[in-house]
N, C-alpha and C positions, 0 to 999 in steps of 0.2 A: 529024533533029537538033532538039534544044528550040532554042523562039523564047520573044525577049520579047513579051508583050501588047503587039498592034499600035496597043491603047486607052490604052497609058503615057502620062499627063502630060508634055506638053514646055515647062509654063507656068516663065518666067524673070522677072525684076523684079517689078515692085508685082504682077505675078499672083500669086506665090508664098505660099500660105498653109499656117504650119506649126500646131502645137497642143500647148499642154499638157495633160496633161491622168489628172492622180494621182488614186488613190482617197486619200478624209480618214481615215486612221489611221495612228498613232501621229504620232510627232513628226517634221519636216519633213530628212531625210537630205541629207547634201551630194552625193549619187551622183542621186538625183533633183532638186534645183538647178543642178549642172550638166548636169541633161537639160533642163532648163528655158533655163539660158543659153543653150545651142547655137544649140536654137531660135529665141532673143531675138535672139539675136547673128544668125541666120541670116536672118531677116525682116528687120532692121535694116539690115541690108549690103545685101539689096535691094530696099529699098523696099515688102516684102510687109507680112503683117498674120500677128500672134502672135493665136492665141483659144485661152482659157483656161476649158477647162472639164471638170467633174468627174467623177469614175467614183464614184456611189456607191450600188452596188443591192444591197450587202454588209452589211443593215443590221444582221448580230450583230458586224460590225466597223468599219462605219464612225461618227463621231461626229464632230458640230457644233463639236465643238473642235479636232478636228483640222483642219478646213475651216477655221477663221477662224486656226489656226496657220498654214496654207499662204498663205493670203491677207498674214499678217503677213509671212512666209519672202521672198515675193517684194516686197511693200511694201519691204522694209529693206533687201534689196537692190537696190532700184531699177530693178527685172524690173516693165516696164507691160504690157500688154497690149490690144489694139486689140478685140476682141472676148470676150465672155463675164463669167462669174460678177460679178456687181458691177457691170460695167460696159453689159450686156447686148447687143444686136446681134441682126442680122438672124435670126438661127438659135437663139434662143431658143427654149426655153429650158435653161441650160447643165450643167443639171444630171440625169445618166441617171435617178433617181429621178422626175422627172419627166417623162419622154420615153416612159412606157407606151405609151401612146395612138400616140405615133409607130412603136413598134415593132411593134407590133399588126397595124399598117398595110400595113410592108413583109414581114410574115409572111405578109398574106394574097395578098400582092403574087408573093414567091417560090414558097406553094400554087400559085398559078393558073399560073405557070410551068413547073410541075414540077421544079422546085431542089431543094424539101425534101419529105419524102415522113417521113410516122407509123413512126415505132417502138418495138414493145411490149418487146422483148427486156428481161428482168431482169440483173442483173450474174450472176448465178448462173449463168441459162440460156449467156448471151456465152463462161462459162468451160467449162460442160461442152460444152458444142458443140465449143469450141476442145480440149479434152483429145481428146472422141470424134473429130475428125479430124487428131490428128497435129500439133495447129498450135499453137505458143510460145502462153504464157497473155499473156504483154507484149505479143501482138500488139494485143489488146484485138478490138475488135467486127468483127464478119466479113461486117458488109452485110446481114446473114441477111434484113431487116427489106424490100429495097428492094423486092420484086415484090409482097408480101402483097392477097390479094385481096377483095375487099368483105366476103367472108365470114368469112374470117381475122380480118378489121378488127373483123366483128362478134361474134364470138366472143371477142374478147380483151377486147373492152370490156363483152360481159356476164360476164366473170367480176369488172366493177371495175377492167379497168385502164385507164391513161389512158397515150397515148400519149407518148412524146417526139417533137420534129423534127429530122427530120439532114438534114445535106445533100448530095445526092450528089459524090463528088469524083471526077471524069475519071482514068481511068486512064493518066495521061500524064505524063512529064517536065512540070515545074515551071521556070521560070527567069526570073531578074528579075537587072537589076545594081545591086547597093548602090553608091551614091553612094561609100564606105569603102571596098568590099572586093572591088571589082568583080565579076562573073560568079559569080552563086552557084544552084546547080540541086537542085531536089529530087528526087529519081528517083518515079517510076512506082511507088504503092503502099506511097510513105512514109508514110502514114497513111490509115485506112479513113474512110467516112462517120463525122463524128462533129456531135454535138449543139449545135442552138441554140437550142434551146426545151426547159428540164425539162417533164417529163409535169405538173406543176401550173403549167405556164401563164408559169413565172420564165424569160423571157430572158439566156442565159450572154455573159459577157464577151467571148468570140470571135467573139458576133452583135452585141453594141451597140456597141465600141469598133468596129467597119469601118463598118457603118452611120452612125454619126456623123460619121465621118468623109467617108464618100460625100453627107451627106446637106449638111455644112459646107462642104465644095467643099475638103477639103484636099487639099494636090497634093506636098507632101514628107512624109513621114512620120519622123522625127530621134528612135531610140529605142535603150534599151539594148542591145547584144550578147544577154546573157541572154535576151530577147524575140524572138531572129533562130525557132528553130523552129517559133512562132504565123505568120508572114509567108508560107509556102506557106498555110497553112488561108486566111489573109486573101486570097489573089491569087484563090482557086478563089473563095470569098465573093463577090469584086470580080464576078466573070463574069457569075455569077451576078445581081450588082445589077445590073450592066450589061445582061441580055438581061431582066431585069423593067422598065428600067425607070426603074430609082432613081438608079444612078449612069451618068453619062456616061465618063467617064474611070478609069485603074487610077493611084494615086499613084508615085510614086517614093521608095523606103526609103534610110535608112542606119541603118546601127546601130552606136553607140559604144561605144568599150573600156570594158569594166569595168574601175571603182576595187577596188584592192586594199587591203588593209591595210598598215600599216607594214612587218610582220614575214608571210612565207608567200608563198601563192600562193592565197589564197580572197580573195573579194568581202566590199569593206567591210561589214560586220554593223552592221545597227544599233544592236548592242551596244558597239560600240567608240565612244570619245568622241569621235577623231576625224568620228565621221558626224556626229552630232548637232550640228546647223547653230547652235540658239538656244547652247549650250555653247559655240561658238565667239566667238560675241555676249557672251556673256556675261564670257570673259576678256578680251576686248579689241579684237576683230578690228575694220575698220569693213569698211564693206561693198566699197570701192575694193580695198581689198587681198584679201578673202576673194574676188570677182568673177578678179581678174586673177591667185591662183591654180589656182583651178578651170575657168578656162582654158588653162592649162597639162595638164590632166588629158586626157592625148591627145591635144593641137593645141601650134604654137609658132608665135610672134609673126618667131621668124629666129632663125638660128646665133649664139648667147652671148649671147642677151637677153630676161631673163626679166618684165621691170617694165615697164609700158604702162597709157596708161589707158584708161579704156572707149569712150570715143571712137577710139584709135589699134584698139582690138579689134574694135571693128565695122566700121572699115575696110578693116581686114586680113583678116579670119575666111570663110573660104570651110567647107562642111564636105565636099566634097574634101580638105581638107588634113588633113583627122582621121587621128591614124595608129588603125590597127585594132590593135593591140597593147595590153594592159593597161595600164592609167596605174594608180602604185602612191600612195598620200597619204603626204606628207612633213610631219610636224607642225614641224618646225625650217624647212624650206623655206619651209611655209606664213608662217610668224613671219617669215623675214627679209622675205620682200614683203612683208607685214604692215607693218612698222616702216618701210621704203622709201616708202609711201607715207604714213605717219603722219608723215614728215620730208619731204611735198610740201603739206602740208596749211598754207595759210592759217593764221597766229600765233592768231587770232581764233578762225577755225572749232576749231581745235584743241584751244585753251581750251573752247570748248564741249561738245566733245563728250567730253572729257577729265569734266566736272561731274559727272554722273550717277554715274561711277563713283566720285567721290570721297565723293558723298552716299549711294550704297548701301553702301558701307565703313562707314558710322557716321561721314566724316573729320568731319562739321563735326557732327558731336553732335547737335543738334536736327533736326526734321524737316524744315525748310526752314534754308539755307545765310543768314546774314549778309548784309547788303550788303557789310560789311568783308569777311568771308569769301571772295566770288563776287570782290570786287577781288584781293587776297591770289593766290586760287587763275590769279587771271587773270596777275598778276607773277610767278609763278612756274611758267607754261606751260614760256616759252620755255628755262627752266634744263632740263627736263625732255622735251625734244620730240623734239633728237635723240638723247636715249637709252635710247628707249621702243621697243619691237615690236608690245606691248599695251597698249591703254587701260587694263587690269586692274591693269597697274604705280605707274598712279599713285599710290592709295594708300600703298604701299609706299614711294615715293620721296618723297612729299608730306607724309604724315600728323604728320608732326616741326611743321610750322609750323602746326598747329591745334590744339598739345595743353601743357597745361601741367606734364606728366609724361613726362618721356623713358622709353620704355622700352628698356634696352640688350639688344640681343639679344647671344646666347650667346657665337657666331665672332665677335660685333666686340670682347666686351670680352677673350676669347681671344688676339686678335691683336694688345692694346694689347703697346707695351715698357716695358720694368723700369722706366724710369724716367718714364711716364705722366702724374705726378701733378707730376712737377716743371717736364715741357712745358707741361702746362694753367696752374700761376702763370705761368709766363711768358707765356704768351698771355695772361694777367689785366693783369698788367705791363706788356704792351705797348699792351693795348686800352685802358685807363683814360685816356690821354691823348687820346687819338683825340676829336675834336669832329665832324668830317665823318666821318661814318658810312659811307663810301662802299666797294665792292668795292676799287676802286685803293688809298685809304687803307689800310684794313684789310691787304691785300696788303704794302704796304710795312712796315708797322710788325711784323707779324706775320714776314715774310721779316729782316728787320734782327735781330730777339731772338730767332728760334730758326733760322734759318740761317748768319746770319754772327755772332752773339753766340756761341752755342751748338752751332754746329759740325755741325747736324745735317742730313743730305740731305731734302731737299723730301717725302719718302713717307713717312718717319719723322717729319718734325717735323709733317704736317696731321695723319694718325691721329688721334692723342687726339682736337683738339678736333673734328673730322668724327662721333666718337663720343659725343662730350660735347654735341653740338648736333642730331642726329637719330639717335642710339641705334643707329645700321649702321657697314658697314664700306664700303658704297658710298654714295655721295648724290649729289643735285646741286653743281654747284658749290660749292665752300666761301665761298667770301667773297660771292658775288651770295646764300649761305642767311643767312652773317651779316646783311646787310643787310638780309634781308627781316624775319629774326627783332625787327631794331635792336638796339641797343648794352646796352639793359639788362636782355634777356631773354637776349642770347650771356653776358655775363660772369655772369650767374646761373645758367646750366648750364654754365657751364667750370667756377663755382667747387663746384657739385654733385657733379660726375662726383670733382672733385679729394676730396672727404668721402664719396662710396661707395668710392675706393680705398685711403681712410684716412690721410690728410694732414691 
């Protein structure tokens, strides 16, 4: 019967060291952020240490901009890290492009062991071999390479060729238990010897990603579902490091549900919008809310509650508790946590971080905002805070008070009634007296002439001038917009709107 590695880490609290650790290309995926959280959150909960560092020996695809976009990805979301890239540490240094030298090391470490052993085999050869005996071409390489003798060696390398390294794999059950999915085994001959060294000398991804790891002292491994097939090649690896030498201990895995798309049953594409993390930045997300639903991506805080903040998540967050089932992405689900937490935010902070968007919109025209303006935008946070999901909205809901051209959009001036033009004098009517410019005033005078003068219900008689003062059929408040606009910029576009409808 398969056993686990008798060598399994049984490190718990601040021993616990997890790792991130992405190649830099393309733009930073919300399926790899929350591999990142997990982690964060994993270390966090027990007092372990996150090390953050890079896979990048891919160099027709890796790029410096994509590295300093990962670095921003986690910056923004308030994803620190105790060790690596930037911040450097014991096991420097954190980047594989620079850990040749190391690799070299334990290549010669595993020769001298007998682990990996030269082979010449072409893909050509791998496949006629496999046709002339009867054997699936999928099986791929047939060992053929493990016994070759001095002479064989020399013969192959005077014809020019250079060898590859593989490593031999035990002809044995496999078994380790996922932290997620408990008892997972790989049978006997799941896979042949396969390669950790190309024939020119380039270290593959299956040998530096375990070795780093061995070499970093990690002890959970917290990675995608997708990557569960690489984790038998990695345990044979482990033995391996372990009887050279290198590593003391085998880690302990889990592997998380893959994110799905909105629609199907395929893994979020980096194509879809939903993945793309600065995209979500950019409509509005802040990072509290984008954190605490990408926590929901497979794990739950408790039965009927979806909102927490990152403190009560690191509390809670075991990855035991990960369910191994698909977590699908909900772009509306995302948005109402979104908005839940944009209506926990500080009056202050809110306004703040609410600016930026209003000033990449063009709202306040020049390149830098007013003093008047930054005030302005600050009094009319609050009209706008609980009815936002995204910062992105602000614009939309704000840009009426920093323009001195309404523009009416299509459905609001669609949805005016017939008699429109004759609401808006009366609001002229009522407002002309008004001295205190205040929302209550305003209210009163405004409810007197076209509710009880004029007989009109509350939805019908605000319309027009809601239309006539910020060009929508939604907005903030109407009488706290009156007040912000003041009395003689409201009664100048009441009496507008009343001359675009031909009065």
């Amino acid at each position: 019967m398969a056993t686990v590695h008798p060598l399994t880490t049984t490190a718990t609290g601040s021993d616990i060291r997890v790792r991130f650790c992405p190649s830099p290309t393309g733009l930073p995926h919300v399926g790899m952020v929350r591999t990142a959280l997990f982690n964060w959150a994993y270390a966090r909960h027990n007092g372990g240490k996150l090390i953050f560092r890079i896979e990048d020996t891919d160099a027709a695809r890796d790029s410096e901009e994509s590295f300093r976009q990962l670095v921003d990805a986690l910056t923004w979301m308030k994803i620190d890290w105790d060790e690596g890239v930037e911040v450097g540490g014991p096991h420097a240094p954190y980047r594989q492009s620079l850990r040749q030298d190391i690799y070299r090391d334990v290549i010669e470490k595993l020769k001298a062991s007998g682990a990996v052993y030269e082979s010449f085999s072409t893909a050509e050869e791998i496949d006629a071999r496999n046709e002339a005996n009867g054997r699936a071409k999928q099986l791929g390489y047939d060992n053929f390479d493990r016994d070759l003798t001095d002479e064989q060696k020399a013969a192959f390398r005077a014809e020019g060729r250079q060898p590859a390294l593989r490593l031999r794999v035990p002809d044995e059950d496999l078994t380790f238990v996922d932290l997620i999915r408990g008892e997972v085994t790989f049978p006997a001959g799941s896979f042949p010897d396969y390669v950790l060294v190309r024939p020119n000398g380039q270290p593959l991804y299956t040998f530096v990603n375990p070795v780093d790891d061995a070499l970093m002292g990690i002890t959970h491994v917290l990675r995608g579902e997708d990557i569960m097939p690489s984790t038998a090649r990695q345990l044979v690896l482990y033995d391996a490091l372990i009887k050279a030498g290198v590593a003391s201990f085998v880690p302990r895995y889990a592997h998380m549900p893959l994110v799905l798309g909105e629609t199907g049953n395929k893994k979020l594409s980096k194509r879809d919008p939903q993945a793309d993390l600065f995209l979500h930045r950019e409509r509005g997300f802040i990072h509290e809310g984008l954190l605490n639903y990408l926590a929901l991506l497979g794990w739950s805080i408790g039965p009927d509650r979806d909102v927490f903040s990152l403190e009560e998540f690191i509390q809670a967050f075991d990855i035991v508790d990960v369910n191994p089932n698909p977590a699908r992405f909900d772009q509306k689900k995302a948005e109402s946590i979104n908005g839940d937490h944009i209506r926990q935010l500080d009056g202050k902070d809110f306004a703040e971080r609410m600016l930026p968007y209003l000033a990449d919109a063009g709202v306040f025209g020049a390149a830098e905002p007013t003093h008047e303006q930054i005030v302005l935008a600050f009094r009319a946070a609050p009209l706008v805070q609980e009815r936002m999901q995204l910062l992105g909205e602000a614009p939309g809901m704000l840009g009426f008070l920093f323009t001195d051209e309404v523009t009416y959009e299509a459905d609001a001036m669609k949805g005016l009634p017939a008699n429109a033009a004759e609401v808006l004098e009366a609001c002229v009517a009522a407002l002309e007296p008004v001295e205190a410019f205040t929302p209550d005033a305003v209210q009163t005078a405004l409810s007197a002439s076209l509710v009880d003068d004029l007989g009109l219900k509350p939805r019908v008689a605000y319309g027009p001038p809601r239309v006539a003062l910020t060009g929508r059929r939604v907005s903030p408040p109407l009488f706290e917009s009156m007040e912000l606009l003041g009395k003689d910029e409201t009664l100048k576009r009441l009496r507008a709107l009343v001359t675009v409808l031909g009065r």
